[in-house]
C-alpha positions in Angstrom: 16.0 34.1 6.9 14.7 30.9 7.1 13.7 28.8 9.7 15.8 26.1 11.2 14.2 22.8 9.9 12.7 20.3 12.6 15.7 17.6 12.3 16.9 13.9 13.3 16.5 12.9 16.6 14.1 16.2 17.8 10.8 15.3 18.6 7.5 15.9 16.2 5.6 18.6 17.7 1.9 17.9 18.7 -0.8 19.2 16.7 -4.7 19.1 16.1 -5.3 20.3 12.6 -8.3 19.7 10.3 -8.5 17.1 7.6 -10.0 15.7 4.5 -10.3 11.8 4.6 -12.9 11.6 2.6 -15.4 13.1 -0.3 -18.4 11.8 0.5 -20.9 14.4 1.5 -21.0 14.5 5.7 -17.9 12.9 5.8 -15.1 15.1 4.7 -13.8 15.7 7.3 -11.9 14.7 10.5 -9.9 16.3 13.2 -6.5 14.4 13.6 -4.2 14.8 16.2 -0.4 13.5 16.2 -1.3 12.4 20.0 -3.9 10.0 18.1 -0.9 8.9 15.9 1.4 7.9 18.9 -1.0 6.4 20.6 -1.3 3.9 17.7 2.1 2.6 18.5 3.5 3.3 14.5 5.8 5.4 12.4 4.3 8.3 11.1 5.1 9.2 7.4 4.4 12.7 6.8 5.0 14.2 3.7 3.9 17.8 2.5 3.1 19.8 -0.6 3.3 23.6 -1.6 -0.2 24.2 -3.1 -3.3 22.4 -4.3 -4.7 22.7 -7.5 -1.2 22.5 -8.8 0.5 20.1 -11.0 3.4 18.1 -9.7 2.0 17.8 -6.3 -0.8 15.6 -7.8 1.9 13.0 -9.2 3.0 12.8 -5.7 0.0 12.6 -4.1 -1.0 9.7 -6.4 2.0 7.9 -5.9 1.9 7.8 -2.3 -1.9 6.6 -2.5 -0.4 3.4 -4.6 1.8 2.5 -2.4 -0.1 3.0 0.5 -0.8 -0.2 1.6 2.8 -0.6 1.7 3.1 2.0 4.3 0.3 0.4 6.3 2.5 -3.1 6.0 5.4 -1.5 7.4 3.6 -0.5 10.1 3.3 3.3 9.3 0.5 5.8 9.1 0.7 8.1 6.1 -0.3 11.8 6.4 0.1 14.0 3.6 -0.6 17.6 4.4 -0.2 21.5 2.6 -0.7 24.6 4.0 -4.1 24.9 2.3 -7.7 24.6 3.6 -9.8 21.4 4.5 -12.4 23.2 1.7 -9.2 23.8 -1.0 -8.5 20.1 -0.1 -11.8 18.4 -0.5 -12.6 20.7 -3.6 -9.4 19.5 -5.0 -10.4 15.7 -4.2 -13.4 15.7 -6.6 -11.9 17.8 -9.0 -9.1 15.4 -9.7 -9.3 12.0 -10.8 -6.2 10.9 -9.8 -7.0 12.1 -5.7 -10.9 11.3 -5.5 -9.7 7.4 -3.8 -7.2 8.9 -1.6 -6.7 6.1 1.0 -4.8 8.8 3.5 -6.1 12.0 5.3 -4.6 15.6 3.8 -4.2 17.5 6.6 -5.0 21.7 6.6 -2.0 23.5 8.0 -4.3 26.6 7.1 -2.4 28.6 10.1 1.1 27.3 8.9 1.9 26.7 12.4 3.1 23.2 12.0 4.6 24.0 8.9 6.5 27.0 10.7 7.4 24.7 13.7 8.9 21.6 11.4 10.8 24.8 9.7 9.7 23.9 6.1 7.7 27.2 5.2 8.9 28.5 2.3 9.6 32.2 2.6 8.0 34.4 0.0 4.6 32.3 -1.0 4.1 30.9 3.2 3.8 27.8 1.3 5.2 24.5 2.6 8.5 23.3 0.6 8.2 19.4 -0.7 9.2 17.9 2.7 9.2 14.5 4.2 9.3 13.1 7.7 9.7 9.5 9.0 9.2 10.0 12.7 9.2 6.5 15.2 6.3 5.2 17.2 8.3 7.2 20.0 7.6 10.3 18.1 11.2 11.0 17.2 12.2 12.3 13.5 14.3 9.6 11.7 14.3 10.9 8.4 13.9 13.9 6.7 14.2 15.3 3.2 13.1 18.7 1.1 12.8 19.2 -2.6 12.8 22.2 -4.4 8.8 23.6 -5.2 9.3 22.5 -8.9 10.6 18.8 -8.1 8.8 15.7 -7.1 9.9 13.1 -4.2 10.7 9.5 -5.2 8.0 7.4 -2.8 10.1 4.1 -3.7 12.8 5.7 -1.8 11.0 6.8 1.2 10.2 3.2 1.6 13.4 1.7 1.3 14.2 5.1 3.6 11.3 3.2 6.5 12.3 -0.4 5.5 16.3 0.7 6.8 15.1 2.6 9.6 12.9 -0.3 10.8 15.9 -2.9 10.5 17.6 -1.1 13.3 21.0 -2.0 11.8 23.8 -0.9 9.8 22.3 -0.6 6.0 24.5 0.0 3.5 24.7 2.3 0.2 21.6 1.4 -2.1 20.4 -1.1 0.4 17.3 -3.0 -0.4 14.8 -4.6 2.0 15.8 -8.4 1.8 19.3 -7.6 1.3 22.4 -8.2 3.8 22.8 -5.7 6.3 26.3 -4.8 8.1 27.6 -6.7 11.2 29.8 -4.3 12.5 
């Protein structure tokens, strides 16, 4: 059976894991803490992959790099993260054209124990299923969505997800940032 997924309102669980933030030789890697996150006073977009070394993750991956400095204008910190090692990470940085200018650290669940805890392990592989979490500078999860291995996320839509969220009103269907919201 598996695990209850980490849902809206709970709080995101602390963690110190291992990660790639860069490719340069010395500086590949840094430990990151969530308590590090909350203490920068922003959302936290975390969004996680199944494997490396695979082939629709990297369309994800890539997509969240470009609009990364959107994330940073909202406000947010953007963490993307898979089950995989710091080494399986960095190798798969210089390997791939597409990830060598990754502007965001990939975290290394490589214990799944953060993965288990949010409830997104996938059951037969241990890998993390295509999840996403908008959590508040409070540390509270706002937002959270799972594809299916085989599908890729829509990064437009987590934005216009954060842009709602950060309104702190009554958005309706389809809403845009810019556009009316409800007075109720």
């Amino acid at each position: 059976m598996a695990n209850k997924v980490l849902s809206l309102g709970a709080s995101f669980p602390d963690f110190n894991k291992k990660a790639v933030v860069s490719i340069e030789k010395g500086k590949e890697f840094y430990d990151l803490s969530y308590e590090e996150i909350k203490n920068s006073g922003k959302w936290m977009v975390m969004f996680w992959w199944p494997k490396d070394f695979t082939f629709v993750c990297p369309t994800e991956i890539a997509e969240f790099n470009k609009h990364n400095a959107d994330f940073a204008d909202r406000d947010a910190v953007l963490v993307g993260a898979s089950t995989d090692s710091e080494f399986v990470h960095v190798a798969w940085r210089r390997d791939h054209e597409d990830l060598r200018g990754l502007q965001f650290p990939m975290l290394a669940d490589t214990s799944k124990s953060l993965a288990e805890e949010l409830g997104i392990l996938e059951e037969n592989e241990k890998v993390a299923y295509r999840a996403t979490f908008i959590v508040d500078p409070q540390g509270i999860v706002r937002w959270v969505s799972m594809y299916d291995l085989n599908v890729g996320r829509n990064v437009k839509e987590v934005l216009r997800v954060l842009d709602a969220l950060q309104t702190d009103e009554l958005c309706p269907c389809n809403w845009q940032k810019g556009e009316a919201t409800i007075n109720a």
